[in-house]
C-alpha positions as CSV (number, residue, x, y, z in Angstrom):
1,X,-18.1,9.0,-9.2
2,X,-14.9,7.2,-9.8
3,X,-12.2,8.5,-12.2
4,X,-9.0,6.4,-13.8
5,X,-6.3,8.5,-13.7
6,X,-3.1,7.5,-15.3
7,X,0.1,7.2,-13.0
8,X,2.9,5.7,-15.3
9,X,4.5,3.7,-18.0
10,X,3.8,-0.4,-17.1
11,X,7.3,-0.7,-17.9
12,X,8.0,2.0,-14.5
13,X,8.0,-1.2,-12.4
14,X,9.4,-4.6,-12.6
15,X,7.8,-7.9,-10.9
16,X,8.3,-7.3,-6.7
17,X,9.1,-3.8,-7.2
18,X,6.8,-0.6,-5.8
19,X,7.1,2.9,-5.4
20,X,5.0,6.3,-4.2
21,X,3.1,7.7,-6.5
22,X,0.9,11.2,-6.0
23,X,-2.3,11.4,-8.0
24,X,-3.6,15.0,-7.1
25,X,-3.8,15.2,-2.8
26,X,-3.8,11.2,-2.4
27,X,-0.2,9.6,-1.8
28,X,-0.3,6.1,-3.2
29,X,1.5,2.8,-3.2
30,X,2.0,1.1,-6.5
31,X,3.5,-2.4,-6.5
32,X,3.8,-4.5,-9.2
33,X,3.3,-8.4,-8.2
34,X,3.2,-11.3,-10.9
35,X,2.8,-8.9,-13.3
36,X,-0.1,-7.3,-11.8
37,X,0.1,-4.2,-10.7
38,X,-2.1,-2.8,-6.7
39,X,-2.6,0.6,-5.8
40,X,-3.4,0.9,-2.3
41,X,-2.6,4.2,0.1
42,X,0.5,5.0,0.1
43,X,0.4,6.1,4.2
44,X,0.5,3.7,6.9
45,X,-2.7,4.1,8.2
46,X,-1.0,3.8,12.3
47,X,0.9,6.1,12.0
48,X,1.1,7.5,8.3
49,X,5.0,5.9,7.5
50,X,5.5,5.8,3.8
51,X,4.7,2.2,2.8
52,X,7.1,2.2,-0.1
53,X,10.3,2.6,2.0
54,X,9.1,-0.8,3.5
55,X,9.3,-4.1,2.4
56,X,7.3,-6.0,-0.1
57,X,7.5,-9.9,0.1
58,X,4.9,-11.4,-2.8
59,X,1.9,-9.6,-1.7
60,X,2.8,-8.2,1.7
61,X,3.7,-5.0,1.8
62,X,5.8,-4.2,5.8
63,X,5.5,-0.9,6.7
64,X,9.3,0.7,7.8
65,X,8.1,2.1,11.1
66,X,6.7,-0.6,13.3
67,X,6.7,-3.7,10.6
68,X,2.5,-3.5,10.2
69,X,1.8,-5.6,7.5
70,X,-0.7,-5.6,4.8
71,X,-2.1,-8.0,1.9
72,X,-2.4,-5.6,-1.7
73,X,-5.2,-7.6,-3.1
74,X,-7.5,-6.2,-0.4
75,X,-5.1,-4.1,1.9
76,X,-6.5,-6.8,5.4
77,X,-4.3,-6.3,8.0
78,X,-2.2,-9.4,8.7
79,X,0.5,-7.8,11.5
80,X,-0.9,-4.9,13.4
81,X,2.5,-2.8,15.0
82,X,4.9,-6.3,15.6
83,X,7.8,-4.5,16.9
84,X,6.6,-2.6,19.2
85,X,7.1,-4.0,23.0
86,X,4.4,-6.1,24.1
87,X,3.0,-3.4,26.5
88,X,3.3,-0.9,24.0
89,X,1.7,-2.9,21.3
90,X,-1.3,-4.0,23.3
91,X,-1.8,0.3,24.5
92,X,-1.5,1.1,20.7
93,X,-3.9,-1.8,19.2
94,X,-6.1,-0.9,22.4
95,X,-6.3,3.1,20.9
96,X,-5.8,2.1,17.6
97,X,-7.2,-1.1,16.5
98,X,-5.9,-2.5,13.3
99,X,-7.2,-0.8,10.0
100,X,-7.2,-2.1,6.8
101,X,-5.6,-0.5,3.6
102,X,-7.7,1.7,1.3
103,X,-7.0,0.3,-2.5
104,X,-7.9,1.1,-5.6
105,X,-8.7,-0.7,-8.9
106,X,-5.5,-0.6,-11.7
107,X,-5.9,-1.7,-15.1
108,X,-3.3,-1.3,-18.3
109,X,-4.4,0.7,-21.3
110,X,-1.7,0.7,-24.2
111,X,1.3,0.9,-21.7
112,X,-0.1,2.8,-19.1
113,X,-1.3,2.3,-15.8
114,X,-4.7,3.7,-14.6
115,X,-5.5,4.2,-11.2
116,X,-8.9,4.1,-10.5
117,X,-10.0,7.1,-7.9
118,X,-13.2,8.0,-6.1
């Protein structure tokens, strides 16, 4: 059964901005993107880099290890490991295909943002 948990002010983020956020075990990514705000894991899911020391352009979010990229309105896949070597990259998408991001429904209640968790 899902669960909205509260993770902040709305004012905690301005437009293009994201940061980490823990909500109990779960490490999460919270951006804020015209005004919207996207949860999504907060762990690279190839291999578990902290996505908000990355890079977020609009909606893509670039992971800081090995530029993966991801959309935040439905966490596709877009770049699977681009700076890896050729080689390397084709031996790492052959053991670890590309994965999607988990995300998670956000909503604003009188100034604070919910997350909603499962």
């Amino acid at each position: 059964m899902a669960e909205w948990r509260a993770v902040g002010t709305e004012a905690m983020l301005g437009d293009g901005e994201m940061t980490e956020v823990k909500v109990d075990d779960a490490v999460l990514l919270l951006a804020r993107v015209e005004g919207q705000y996207y949860a999504a894991q907060g762990l690279c899911p190839h291999m578990r880099a902290h996505l908000a020391r990355g890079k977020l352009d609009e909606f893509v979010v670039t992971c800081p290890a090995h530029k993966s990229q991801f959309d935040l309105r439905g966490g596709h896949s877009l770049e699977w490991t681009p700076k890896l070597p050729r080689l390397a990259r084709r031996m790492a998408q052959a053991f670890q295909p590309a994965q999607d991001l988990r995300t998670y429904g956000t909503r604003v209640i009188d100034g604070q943002v919910w997350v909603e968790m499962d």
